[in-house]
N, CA, C and O atoms as CSV, one atom per row, in Angstrom:
chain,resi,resn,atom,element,x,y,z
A,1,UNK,N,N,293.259,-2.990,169.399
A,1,UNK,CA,C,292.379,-1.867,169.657
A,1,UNK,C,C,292.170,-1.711,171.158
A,1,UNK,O,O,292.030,-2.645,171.948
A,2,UNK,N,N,292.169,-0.600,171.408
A,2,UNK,CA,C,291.608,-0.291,172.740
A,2,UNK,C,C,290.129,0.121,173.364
A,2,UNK,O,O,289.547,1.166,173.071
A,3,UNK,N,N,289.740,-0.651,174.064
A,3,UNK,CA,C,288.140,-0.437,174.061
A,3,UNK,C,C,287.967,0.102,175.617
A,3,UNK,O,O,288.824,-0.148,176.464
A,4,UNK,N,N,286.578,0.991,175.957
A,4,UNK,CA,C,286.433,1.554,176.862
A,4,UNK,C,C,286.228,-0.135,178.140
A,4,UNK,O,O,286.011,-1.243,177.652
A,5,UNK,N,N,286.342,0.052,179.486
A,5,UNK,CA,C,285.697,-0.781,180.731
A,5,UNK,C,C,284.529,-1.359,180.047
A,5,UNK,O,O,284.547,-2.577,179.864
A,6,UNK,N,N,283.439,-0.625,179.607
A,6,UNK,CA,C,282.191,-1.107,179.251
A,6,UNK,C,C,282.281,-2.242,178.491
A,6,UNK,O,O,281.629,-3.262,178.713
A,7,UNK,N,N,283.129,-2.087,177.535
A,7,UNK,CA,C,282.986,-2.696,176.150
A,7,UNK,C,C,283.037,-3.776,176.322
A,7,UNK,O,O,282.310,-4.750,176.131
A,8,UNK,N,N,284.432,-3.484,176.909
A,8,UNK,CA,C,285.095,-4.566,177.940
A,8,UNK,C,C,283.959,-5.868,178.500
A,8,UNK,O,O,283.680,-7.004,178.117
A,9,UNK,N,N,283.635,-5.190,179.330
A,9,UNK,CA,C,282.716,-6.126,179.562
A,9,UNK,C,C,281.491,-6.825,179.014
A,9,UNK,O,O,281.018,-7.873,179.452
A,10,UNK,N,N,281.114,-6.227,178.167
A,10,UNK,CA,C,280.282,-7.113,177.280
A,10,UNK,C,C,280.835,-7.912,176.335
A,10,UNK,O,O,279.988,-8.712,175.941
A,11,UNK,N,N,281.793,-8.038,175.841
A,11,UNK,CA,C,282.648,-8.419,175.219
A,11,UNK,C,C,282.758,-10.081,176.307
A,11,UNK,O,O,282.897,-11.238,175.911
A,12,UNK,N,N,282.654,-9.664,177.410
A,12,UNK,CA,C,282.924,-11.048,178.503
A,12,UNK,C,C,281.653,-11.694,178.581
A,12,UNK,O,O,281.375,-12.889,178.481
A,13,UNK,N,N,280.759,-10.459,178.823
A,13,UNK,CA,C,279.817,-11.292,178.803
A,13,UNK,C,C,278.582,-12.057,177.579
A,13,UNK,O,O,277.565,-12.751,177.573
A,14,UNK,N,N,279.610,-11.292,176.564
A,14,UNK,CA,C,278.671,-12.654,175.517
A,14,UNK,C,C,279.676,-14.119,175.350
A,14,UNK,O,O,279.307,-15.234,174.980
A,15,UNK,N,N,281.048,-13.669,175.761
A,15,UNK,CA,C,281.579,-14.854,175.993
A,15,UNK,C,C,280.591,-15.837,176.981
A,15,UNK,O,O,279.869,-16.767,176.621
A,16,UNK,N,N,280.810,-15.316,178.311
A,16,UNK,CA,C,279.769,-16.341,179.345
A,16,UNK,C,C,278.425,-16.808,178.712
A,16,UNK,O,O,278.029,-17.932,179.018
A,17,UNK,N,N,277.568,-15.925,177.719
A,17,UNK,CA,C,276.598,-16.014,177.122
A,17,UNK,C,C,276.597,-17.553,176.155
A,17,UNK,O,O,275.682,-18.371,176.057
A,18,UNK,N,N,277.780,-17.572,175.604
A,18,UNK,CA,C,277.960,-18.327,174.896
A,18,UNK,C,C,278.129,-20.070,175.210
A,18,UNK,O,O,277.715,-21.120,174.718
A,19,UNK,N,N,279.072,-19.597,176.433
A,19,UNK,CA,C,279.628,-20.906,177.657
A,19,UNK,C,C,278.045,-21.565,177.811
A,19,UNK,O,O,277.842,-22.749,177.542
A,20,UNK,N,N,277.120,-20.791,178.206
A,20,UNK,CA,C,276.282,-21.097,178.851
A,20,UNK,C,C,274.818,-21.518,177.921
A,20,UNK,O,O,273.819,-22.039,178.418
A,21,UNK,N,N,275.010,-21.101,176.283
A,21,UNK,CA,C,274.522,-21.841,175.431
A,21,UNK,C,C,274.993,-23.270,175.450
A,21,UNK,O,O,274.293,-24.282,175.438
A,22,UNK,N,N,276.264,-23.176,175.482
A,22,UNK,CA,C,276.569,-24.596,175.393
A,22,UNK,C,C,277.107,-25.664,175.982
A,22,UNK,O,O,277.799,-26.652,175.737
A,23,UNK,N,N,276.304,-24.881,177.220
A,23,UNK,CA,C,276.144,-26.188,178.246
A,23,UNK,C,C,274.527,-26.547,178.288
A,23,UNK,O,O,273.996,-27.599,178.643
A,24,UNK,N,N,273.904,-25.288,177.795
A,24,UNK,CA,C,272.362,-25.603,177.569
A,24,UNK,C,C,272.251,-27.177,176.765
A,24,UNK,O,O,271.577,-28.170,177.039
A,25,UNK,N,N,273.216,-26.900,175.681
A,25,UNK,CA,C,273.146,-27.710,174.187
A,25,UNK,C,C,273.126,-29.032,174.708
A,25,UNK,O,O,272.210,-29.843,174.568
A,26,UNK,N,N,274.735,-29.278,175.628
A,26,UNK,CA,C,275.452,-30.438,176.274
A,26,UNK,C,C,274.235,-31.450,177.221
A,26,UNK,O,O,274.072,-32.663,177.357
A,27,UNK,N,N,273.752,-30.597,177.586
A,27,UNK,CA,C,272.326,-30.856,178.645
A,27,UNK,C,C,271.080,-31.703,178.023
A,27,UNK,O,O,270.525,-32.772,178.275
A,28,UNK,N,N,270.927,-30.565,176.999
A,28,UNK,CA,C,270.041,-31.176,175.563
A,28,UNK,C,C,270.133,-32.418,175.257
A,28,UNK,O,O,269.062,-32.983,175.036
A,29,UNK,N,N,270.970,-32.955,175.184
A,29,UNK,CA,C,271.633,-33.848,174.075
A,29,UNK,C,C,271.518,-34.729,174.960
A,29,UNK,O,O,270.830,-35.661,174.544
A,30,UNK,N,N,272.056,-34.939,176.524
A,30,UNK,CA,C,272.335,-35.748,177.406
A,30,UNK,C,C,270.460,-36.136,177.619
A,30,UNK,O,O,270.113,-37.316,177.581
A,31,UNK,N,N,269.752,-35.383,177.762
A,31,UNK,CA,C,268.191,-35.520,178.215
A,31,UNK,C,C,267.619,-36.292,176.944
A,31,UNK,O,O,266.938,-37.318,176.960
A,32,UNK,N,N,267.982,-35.678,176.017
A,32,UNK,CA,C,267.406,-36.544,175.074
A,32,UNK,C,C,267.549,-38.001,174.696
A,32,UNK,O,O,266.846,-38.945,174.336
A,33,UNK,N,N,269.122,-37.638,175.022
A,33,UNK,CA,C,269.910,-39.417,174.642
A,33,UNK,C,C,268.560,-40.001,175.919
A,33,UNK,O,O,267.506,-40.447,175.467
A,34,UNK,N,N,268.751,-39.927,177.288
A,34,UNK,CA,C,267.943,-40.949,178.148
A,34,UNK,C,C,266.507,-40.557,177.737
A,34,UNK,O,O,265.794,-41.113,178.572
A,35,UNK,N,N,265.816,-39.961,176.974
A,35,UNK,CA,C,264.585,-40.070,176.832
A,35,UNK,C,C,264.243,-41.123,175.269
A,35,UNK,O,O,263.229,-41.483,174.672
A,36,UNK,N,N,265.740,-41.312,175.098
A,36,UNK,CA,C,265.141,-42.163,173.679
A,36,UNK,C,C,265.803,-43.629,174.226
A,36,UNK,O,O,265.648,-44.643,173.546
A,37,UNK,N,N,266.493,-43.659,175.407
A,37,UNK,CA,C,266.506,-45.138,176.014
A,37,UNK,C,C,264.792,-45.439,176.859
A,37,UNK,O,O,264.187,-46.510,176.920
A,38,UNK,N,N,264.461,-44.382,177.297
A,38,UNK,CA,C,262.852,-44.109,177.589
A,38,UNK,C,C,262.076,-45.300,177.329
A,38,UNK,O,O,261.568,-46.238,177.943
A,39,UNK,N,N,262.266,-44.645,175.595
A,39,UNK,CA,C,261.277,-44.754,174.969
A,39,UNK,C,C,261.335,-46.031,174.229
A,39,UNK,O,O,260.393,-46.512,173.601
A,40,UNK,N,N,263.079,-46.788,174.410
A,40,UNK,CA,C,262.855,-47.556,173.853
A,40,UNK,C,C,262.062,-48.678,174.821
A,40,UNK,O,O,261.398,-49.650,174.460
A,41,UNK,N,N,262.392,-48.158,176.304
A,41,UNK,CA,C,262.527,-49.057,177.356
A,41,UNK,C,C,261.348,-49.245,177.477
A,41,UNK,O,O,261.249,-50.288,178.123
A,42,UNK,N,N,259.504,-48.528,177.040
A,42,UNK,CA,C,258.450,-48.094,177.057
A,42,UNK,C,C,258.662,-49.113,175.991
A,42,UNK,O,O,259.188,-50.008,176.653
A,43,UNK,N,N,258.585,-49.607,174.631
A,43,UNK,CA,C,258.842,-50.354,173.578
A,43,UNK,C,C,258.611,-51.588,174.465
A,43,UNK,O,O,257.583,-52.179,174.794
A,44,UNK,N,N,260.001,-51.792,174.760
A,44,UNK,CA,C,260.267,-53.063,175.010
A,44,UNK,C,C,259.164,-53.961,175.982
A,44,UNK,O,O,258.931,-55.137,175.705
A,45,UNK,N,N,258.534,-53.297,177.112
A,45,UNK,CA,C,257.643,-52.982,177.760
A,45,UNK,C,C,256.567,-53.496,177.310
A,45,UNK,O,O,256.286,-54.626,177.710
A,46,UNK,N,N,255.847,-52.956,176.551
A,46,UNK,CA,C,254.665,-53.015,175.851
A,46,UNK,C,C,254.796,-54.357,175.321
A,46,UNK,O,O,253.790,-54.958,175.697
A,47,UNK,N,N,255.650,-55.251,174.528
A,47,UNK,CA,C,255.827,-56.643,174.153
A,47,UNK,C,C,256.322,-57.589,174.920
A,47,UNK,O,O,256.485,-58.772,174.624
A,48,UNK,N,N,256.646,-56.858,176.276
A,48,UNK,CA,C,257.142,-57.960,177.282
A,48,UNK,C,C,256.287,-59.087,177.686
A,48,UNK,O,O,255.109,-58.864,177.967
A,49,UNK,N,N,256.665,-60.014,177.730
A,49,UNK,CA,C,255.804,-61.221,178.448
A,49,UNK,C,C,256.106,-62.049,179.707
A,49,UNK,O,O,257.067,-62.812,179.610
A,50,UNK,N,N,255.492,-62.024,180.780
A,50,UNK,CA,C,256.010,-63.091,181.767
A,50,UNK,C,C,256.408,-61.197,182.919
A,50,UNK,O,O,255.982,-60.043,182.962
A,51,UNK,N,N,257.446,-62.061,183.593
A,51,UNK,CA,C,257.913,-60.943,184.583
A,51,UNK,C,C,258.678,-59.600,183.942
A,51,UNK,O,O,259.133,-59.463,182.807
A,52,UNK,N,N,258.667,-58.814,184.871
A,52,UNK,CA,C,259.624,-57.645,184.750
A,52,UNK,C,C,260.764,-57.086,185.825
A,52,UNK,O,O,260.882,-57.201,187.045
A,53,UNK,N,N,261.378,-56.568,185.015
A,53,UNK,CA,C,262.138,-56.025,186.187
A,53,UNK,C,C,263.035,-54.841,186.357
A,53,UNK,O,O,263.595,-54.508,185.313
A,54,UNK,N,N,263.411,-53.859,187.802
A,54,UNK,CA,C,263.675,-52.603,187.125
A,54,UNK,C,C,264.825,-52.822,187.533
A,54,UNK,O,O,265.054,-53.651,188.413
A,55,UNK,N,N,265.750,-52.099,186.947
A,55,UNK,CA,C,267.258,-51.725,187.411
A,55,UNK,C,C,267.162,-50.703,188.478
A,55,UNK,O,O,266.101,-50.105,188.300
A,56,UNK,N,N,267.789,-50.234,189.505
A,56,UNK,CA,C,268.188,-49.574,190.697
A,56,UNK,C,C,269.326,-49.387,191.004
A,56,UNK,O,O,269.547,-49.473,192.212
A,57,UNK,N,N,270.442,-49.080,190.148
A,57,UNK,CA,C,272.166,-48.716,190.798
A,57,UNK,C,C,272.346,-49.920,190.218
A,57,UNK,O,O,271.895,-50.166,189.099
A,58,UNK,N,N,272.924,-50.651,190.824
A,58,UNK,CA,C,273.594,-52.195,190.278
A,58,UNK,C,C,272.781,-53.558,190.907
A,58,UNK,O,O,273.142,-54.734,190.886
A,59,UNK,N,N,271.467,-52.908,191.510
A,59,UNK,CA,C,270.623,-54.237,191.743
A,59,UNK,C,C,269.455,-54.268,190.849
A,59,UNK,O,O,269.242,-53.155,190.369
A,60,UNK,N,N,268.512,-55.306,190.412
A,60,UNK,CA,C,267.703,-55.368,189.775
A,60,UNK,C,C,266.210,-56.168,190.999
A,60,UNK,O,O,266.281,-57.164,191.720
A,61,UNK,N,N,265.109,-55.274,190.785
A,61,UNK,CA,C,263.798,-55.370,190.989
A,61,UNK,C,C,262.844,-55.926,190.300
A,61,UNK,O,O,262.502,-55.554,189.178
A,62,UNK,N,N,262.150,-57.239,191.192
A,62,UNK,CA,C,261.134,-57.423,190.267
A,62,UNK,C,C,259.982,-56.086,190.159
A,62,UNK,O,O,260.176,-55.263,191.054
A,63,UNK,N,N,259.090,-55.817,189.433
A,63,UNK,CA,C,258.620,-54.899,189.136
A,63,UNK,C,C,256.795,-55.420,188.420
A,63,UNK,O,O,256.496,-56.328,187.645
A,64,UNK,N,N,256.149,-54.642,188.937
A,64,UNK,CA,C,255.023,-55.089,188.106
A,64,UNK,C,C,254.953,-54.312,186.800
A,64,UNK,O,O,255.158,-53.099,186.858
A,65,UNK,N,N,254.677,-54.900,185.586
A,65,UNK,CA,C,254.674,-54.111,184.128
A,65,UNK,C,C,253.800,-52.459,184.277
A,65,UNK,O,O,254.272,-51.436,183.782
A,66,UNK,N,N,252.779,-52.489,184.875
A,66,UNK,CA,C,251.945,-51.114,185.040
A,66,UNK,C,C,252.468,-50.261,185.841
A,66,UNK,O,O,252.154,-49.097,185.593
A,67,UNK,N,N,253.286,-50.451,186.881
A,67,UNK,CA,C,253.898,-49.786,187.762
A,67,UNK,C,C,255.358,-49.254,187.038
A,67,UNK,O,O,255.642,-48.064,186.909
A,68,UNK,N,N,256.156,-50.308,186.629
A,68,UNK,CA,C,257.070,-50.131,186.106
A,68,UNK,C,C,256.954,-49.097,184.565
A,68,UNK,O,O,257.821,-48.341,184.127
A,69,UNK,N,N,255.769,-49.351,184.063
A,69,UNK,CA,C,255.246,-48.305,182.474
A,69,UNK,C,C,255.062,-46.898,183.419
A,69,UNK,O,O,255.634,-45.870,183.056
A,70,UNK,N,N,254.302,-46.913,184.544
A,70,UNK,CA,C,254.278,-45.358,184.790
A,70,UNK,C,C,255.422,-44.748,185.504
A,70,UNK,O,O,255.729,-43.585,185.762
A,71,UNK,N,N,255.864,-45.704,185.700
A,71,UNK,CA,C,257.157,-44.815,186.280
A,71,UNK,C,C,258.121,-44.163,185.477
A,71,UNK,O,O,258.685,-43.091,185.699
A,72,UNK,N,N,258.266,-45.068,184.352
A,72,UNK,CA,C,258.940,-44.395,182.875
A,72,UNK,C,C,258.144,-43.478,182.242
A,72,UNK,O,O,258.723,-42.800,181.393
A,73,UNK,N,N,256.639,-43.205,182.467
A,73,UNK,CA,C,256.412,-42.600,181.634
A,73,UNK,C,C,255.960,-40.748,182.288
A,73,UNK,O,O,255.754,-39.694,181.686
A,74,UNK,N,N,255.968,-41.107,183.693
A,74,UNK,CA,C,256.927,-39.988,184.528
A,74,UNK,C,C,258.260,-39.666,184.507
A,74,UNK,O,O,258.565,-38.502,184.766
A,75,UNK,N,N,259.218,-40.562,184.220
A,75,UNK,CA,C,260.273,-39.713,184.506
A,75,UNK,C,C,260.261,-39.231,182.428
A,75,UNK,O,O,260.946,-38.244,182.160
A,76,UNK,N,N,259.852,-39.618,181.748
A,76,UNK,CA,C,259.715,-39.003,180.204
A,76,UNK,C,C,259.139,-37.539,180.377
A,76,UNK,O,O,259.528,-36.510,179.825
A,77,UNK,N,N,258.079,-37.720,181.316
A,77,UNK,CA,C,257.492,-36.494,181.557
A,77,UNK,C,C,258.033,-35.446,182.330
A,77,UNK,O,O,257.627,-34.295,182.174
A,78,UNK,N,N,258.696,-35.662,182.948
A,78,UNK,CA,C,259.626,-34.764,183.762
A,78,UNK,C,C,260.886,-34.204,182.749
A,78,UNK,O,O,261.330,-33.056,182.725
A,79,UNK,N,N,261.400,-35.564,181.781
A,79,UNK,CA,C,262.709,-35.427,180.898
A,79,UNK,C,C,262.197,-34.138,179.980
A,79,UNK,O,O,263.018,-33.433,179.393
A,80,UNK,N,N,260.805,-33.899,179.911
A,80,UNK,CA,C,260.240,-33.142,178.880
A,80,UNK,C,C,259.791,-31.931,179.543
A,80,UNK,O,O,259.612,-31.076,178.676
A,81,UNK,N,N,259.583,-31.573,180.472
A,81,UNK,CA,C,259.619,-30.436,181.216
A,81,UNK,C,C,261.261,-29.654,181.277
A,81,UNK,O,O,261.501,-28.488,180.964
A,82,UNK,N,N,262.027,-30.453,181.661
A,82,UNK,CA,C,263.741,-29.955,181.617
A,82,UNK,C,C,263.974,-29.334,180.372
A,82,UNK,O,O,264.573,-28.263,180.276
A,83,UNK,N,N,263.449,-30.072,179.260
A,83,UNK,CA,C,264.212,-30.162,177.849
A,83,UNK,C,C,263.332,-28.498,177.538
A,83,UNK,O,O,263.962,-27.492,177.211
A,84,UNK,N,N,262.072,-28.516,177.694
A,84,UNK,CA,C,261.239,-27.200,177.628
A,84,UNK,C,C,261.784,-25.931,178.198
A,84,UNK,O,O,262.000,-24.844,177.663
A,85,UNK,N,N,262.052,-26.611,180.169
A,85,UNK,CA,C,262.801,-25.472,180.840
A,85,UNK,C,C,264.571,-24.778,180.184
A,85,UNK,O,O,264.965,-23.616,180.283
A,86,UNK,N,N,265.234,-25.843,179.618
A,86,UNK,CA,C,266.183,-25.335,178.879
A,86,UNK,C,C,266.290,-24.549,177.710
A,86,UNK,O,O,267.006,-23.570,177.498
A,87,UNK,N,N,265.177,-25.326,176.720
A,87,UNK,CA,C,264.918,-24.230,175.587
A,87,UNK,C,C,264.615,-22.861,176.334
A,87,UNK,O,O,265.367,-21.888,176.287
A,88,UNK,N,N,263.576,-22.906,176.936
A,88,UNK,CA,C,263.195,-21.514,177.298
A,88,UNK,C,C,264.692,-20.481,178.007
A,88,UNK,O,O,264.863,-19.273,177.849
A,89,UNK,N,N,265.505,-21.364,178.708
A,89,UNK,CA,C,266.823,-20.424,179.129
A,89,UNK,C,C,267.385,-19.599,178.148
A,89,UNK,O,O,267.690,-18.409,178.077
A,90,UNK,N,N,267.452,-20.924,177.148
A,90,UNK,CA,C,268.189,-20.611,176.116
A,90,UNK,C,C,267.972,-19.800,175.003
A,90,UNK,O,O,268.761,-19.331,174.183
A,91,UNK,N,N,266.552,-19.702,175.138
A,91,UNK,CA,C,266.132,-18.553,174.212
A,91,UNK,C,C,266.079,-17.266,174.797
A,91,UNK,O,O,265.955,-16.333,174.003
A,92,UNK,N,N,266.144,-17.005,175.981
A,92,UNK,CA,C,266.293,-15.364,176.622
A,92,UNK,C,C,267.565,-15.300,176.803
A,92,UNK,O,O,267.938,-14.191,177.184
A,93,UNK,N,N,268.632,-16.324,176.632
A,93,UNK,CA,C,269.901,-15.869,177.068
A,93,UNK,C,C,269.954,-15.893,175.290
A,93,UNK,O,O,270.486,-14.786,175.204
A,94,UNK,N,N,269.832,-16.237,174.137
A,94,UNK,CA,C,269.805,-16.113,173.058
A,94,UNK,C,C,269.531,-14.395,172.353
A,94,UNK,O,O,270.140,-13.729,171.515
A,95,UNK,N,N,268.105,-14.121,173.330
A,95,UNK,CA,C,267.721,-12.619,172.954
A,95,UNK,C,C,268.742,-11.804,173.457
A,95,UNK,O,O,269.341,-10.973,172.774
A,96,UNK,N,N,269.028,-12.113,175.087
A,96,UNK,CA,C,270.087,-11.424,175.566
A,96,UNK,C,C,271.683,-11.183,174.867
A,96,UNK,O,O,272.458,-10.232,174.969
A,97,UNK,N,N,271.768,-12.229,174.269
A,97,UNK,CA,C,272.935,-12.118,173.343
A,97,UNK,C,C,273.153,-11.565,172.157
A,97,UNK,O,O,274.228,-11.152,171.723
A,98,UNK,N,N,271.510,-11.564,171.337
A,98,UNK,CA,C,271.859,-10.653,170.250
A,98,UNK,C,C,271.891,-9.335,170.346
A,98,UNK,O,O,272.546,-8.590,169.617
A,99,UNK,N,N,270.966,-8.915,171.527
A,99,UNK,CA,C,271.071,-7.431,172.040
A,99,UNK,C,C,272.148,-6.649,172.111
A,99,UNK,O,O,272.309,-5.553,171.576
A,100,UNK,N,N,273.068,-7.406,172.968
A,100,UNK,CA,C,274.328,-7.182,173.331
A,100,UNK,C,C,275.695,-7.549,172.074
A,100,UNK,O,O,276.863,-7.294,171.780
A,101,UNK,N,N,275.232,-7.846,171.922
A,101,UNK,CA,C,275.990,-8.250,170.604
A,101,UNK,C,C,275.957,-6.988,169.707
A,101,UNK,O,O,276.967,-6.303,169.541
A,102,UNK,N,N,274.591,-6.660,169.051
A,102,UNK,CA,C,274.696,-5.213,168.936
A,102,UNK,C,C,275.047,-4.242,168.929
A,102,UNK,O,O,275.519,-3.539,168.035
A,103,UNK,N,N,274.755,-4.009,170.465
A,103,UNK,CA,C,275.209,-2.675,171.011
A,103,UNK,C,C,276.689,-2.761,171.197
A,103,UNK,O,O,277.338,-1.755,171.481
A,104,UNK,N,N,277.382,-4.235,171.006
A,104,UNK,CA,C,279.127,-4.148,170.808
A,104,UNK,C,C,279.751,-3.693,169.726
A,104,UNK,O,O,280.731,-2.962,169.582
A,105,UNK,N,N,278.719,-4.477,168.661
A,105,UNK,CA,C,279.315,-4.211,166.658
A,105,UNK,C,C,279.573,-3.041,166.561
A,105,UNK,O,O,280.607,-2.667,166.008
A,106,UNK,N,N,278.115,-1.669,167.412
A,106,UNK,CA,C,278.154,-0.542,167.107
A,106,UNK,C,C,279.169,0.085,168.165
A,106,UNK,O,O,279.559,1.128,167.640
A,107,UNK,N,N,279.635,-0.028,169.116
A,107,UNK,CA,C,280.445,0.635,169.761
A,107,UNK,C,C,281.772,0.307,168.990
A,107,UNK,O,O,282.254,1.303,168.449
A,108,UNK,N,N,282.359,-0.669,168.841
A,108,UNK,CA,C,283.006,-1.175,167.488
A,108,UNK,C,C,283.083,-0.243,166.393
A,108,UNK,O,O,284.123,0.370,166.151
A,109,UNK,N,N,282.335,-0.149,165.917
A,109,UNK,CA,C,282.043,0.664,164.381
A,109,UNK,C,C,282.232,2.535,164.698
A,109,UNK,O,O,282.438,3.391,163.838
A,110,UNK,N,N,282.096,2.721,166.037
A,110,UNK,CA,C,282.350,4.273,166.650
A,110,UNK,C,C,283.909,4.239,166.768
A,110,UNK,O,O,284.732,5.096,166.448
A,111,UNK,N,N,284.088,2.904,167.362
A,111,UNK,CA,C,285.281,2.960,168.044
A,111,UNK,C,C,286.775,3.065,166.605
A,111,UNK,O,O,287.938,3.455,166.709
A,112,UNK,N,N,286.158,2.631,165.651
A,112,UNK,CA,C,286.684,1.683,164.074
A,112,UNK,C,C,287.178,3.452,163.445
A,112,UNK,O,O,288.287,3.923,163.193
A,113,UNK,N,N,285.447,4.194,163.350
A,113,UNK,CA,C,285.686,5.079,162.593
A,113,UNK,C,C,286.637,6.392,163.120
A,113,UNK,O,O,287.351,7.122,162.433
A,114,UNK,N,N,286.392,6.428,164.564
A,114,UNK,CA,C,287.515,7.547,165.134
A,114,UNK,C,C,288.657,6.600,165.299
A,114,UNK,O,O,289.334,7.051,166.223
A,115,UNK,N,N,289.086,5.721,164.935
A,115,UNK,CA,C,290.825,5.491,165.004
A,115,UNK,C,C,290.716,6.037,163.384
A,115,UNK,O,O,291.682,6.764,163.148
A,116,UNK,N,N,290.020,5.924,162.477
A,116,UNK,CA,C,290.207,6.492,160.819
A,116,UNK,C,C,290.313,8.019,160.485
A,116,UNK,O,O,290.922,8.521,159.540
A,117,UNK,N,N,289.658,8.593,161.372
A,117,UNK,CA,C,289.508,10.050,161.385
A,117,UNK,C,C,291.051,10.217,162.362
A,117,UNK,O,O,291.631,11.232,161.976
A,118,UNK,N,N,291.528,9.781,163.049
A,118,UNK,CA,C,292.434,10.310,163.780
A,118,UNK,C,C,293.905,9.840,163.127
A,118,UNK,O,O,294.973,10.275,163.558
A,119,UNK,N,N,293.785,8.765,161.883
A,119,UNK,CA,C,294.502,8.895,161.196
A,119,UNK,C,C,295.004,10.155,159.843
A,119,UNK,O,O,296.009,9.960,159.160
């Protein structure tokens, strides 16, 4: 079929629409995986006895347990701001996509019925 420039381009851009769901998703998944090492690491934490200590790249820190709990339980809090800021992308690029999506089916369905009539 032959479609007008316009079409054209929406046609691309629910492709990109799509790319960009699912790197939202990829993102998701990655934030979550380290917020449930978090949480286990917050776990482990809480029953620890004696010293602690944090990892840093490939060296390890002694750490005091209260210092070391809020620091995890900031960066959880931050992991949970991202995970929020992504849903929210992802739901206006979501609206944006069904919109457009739409207004393609029906240019589609114009485009469908005059190749039928011109048969």
């Amino acid at each position: 079929m032959d479609f007008s420039k316009e079409t054209q381009e929406k046609i691309a851009q629910l492709q990109l629409f799509e790319q960009n769901m699912h790197s939202f998703g990829t993102q998701k998944r990655s934030i979550q995986s380290q917020m449930l090492e978090l949480d286990n690491a917050l776990k482990e934490l809480e029953t620890a006895k004696g010293e602690v200590y944090k990892i840093v790249g490939t060296i390890m820190f002694h750490s005091e347990k209260e210092v070391l709990g809020k620091d995890l339980k900031e960066k959880k809090e931050m992991f949970d701001l991202r995970i929020k800021s992504l849903e929210k992308q992802e739901k206006a690029i979501e609206e944006k996509a069904k919109k457009l999506q739409a207004e393609v089916m029906g240019e589609l369905e114009k485009h469908m019925e005059k190749d039928g009539r011109a048969h």
